[in-house]
N, C-alpha and C positions, 0 to 999 in steps of 0.2 A: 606459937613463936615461929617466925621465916625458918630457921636453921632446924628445927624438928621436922615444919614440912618440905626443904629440901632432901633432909635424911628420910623419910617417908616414899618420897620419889622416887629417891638411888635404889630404895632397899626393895621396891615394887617394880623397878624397872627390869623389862627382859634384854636390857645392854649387860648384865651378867658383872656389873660394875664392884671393881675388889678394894671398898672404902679405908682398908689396912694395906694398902701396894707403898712398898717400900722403894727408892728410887735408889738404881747403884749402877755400876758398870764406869770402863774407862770411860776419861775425857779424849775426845777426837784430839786427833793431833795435829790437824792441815782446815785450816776455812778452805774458801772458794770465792770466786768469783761472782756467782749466783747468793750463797750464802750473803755474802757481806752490801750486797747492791739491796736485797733483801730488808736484812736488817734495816739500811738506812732507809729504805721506804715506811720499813714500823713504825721509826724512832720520829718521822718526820709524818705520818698519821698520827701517832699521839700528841704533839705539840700543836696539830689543826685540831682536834678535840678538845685541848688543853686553854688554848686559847681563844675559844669560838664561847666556851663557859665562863671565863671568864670577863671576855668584853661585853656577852649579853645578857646573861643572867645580873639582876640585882641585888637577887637574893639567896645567891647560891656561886659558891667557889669551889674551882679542881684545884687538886692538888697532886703531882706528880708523886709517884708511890711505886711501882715497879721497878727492879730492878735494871737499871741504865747505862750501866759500867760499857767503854767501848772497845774494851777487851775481845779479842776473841783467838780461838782455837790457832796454835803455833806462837803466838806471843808469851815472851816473858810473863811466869806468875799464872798464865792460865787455867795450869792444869789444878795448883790450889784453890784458885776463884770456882771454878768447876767443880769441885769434889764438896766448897762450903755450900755451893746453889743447892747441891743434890740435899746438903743438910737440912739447910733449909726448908726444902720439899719437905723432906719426912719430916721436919717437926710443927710448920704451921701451915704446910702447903702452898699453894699456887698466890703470890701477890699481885693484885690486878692491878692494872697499869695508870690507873688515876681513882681518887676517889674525892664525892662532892661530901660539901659540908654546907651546913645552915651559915650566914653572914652571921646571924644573930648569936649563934652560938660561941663566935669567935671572933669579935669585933676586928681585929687587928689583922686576921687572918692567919695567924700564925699557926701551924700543927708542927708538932714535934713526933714523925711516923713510927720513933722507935718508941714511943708513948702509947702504950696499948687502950688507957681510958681514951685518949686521942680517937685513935682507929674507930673502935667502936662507938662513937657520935658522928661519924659519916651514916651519909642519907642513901648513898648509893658509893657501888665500887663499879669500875668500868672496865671490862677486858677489849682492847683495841686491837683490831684487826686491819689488813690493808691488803689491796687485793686490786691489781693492776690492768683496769681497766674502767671504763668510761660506761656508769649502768645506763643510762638514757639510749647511747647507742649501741649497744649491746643487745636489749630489750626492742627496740624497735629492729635489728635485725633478724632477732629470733620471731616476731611476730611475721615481717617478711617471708623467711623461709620457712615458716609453717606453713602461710599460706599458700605460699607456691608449691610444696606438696601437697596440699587438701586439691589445691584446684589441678595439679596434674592425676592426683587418682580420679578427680569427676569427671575429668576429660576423657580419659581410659576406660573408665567403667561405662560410658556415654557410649565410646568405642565398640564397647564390646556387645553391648544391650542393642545398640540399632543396626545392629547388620546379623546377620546369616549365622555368627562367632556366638551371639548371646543362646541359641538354640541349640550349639553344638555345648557349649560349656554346661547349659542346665541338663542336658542327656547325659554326659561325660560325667559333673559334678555338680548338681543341685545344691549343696551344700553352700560351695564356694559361690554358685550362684547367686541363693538368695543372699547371702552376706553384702555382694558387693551391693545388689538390688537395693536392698533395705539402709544401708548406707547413710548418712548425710555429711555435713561439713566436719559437726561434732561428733562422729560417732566412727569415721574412718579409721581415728588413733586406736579405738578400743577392736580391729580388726586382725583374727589373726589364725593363718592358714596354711598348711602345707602344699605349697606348691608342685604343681604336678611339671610332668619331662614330658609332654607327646610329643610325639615326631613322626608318626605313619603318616600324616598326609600334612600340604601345604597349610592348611587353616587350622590343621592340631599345631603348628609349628606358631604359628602368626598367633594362635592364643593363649600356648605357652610364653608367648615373648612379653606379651602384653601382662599375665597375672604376673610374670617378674616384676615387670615397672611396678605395678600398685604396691607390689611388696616394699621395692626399693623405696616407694613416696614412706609409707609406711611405717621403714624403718628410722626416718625423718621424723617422722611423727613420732615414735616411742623415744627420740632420745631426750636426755635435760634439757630445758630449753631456758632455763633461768640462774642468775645469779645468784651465789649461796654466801652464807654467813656462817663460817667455818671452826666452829670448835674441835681440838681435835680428842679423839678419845678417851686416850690416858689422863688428861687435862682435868675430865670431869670429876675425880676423884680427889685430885689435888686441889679443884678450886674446890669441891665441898669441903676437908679440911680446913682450906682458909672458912671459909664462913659458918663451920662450927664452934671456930675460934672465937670468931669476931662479930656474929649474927648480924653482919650487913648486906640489905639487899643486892645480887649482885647482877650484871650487865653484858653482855657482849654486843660490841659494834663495830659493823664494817664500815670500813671506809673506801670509798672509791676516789678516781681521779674529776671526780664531777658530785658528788654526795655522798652521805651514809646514814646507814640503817640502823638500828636496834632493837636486842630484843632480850626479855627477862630470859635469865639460868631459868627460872621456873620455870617458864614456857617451854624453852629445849627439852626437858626430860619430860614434860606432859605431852608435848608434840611426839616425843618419838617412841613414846608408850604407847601409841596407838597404832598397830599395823596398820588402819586404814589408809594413813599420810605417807606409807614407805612408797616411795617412786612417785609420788605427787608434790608435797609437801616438802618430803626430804627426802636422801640419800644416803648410806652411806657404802664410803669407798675407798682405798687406799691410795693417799694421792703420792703420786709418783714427785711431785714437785715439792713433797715437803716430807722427805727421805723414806718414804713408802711407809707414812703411819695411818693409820685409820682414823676417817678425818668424818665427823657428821655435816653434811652439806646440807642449809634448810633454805628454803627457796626466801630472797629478802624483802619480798613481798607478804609473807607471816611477819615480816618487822614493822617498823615505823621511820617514815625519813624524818630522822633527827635535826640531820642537816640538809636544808633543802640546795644549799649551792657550795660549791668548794670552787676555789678559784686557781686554775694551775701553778703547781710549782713552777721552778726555773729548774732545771737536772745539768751535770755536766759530770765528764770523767774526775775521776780519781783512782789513784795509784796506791799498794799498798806492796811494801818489799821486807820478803819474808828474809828468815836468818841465812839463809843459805844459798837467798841470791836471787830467789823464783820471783817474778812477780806478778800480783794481782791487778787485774783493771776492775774497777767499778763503777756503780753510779751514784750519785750522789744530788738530794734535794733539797733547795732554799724556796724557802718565801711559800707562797700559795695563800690563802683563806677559807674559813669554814664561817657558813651562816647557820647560827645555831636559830633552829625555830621552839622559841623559846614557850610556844601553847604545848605542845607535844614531850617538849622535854619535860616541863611541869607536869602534863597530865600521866606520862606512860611513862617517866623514870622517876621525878619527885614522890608521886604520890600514888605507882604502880602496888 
């Protein structure tokens, strides 16, 4: 049964995941500016998911299911709506933000979400994500500036080996030597060495300067160089509740301003079971943008582009005036499209 072998995962996973974390602490008392621009980018990826399944699938309907209330932190009522969300957590966990149903199952298309036989005849649950930035050019920049580090250490290392520098370097540090020597395009990244200070003569100086630069191409080389699909840590616990509840398969997909990815819950915890994928595959890291929680970054290319094209929103300000007079600017999105590639979605979410 799917909800035995997600608890299987959690319970063999070295994420150290605490499937009884009870959720409590005050509600904030001030949004933001960032916060609330935020939200509305979610709230307006989940309606290009929401509607990309619905115009293309025939045989298959979203239905909105997350909580959507446009409440937030310093309004009236808040801090109630806050303390019931927390309830909610602890008692069925994390509710994902749409979930698909059979036509067949529901001619009319009607679900009624506080209907739990309902819940549980969805095919899939989907946790939407949204992540501000254009992956085609993103991806093709990062392929750029890879290579333009690969090709400035060949240049360097080329430097070093055909003049007078490469004989001084293999006397001084054979080591470092052959490393660079043996080298190639692909094997640069995997390079890594303490650099030495000489300074007694002009050519110790001129080939200390030089094994900097390789370092610096280098460190180029070692960093993320891909777009991630972001669950965040505490998350995982709560959406396993939910689908112990509910034994629906469940989803996470990113959404960009030009496509988005997919990829099973079950893959996340098999991918990051495996220390061989930590720094290749995925990351994980505290991200500062999303109030310093521990966030699993897995590169979105482990996904599937669901949606091969998304068509720009329109964005424009909006104002939000808190009780006391402060006021917030934000941003705000209408319109846009998502093309759901409806082979993909059938093979690796219907029938994953």
């Amino acid at each position: 049964m799917y909800k035995d072998d997600i608890l299987n995962l959690i319970e063999q996973s070295p994420l150290d995941i605490d499937t009884e974390i009870q959720m409590s602490g005050r509600p904030p008392t001030m949004a933001n500016s960032e916060f609330l621009t935020n939200k509305e980018q979610g709230d307006w990826a989940e309606k290009i998911v929401f509607k990309a399944i619905n115009e293309y699938s025939d045989d298959y309907f979203a239905v909105e299911y997350g909580r959507s209330e446009s409440i937030a932190a310093g309004d009236d009522g808040f801090a109630d709506f806050y303390m019931e969300y927390q309830n909610e957590l602890n008692a069925i966990g994390k509710r994902p933000d749409i979930l698909i149903f059979k036509v067949c199952d529901f001619p009319g298309r009607i679900i009624d979400i506080e209907n739990d036989e309902h819940i549980r005849r969805a095919v899939a649950a989907l946790e939407v994500r949204s992540s501000s930035f254009l992956a085609d050019k993103y991806a093709a920049f990062m392929r750029g500036r890879q290579q333009q580090a690969i090709n400035k250490c060949t240049e360097i290392r080329n430097a070093i080996l055909s003049t007078a520098l490469g004989n001084l370097l293999k006397r001084k540090n054979e080591t470092i030597y052959n490393l660079i020597s043996n080298a190639t395009d692909d094997t640069f990244r995997e390079l890594d060495f303490r650099c030495p200070s000489w300074s007694l003569t002009n050519e110790l100086r001129d080939l200390t300067i030089l094994l900097k630069d390789i370092k610096e191409n280098i460190k180029i080389l070692h960093k993320r160089d891909y777009l991630s699909i972001t669950p965040k840590m505490e998350d995982i616990a709560l959406v396993n509740r939910w689908i112990q509840q509910y034994n629906v398969k469940h989803f996470y997909l990113q959404v960009f301003f030009d496509k988005a990815y997919i990829i099973t819950f079950k893959d996340i915890l098999t991918l990051v079971s495996n220390d061989n994928n930590d720094g290749n595959n995925f990351s994980i890291e505290r991200d500062v943008k999303n109030q310093g929680k521990t966030t699993i970054k897995i590169n979105v290319q482990i996904g599937k582009e669901v949606l091969g094209k998304i068509d720009m929103p329109e964005h424009k300000s909006a104002m939000k005036e808190l009780d006391r007079g402060r006021l917030l600017f934000y941003v705000t999105f209408e319109g846009g499209k998502g093309y759901l590639d409806n082979e993909i979605f059938t093979r690796d979410v219907i029938n994953a």
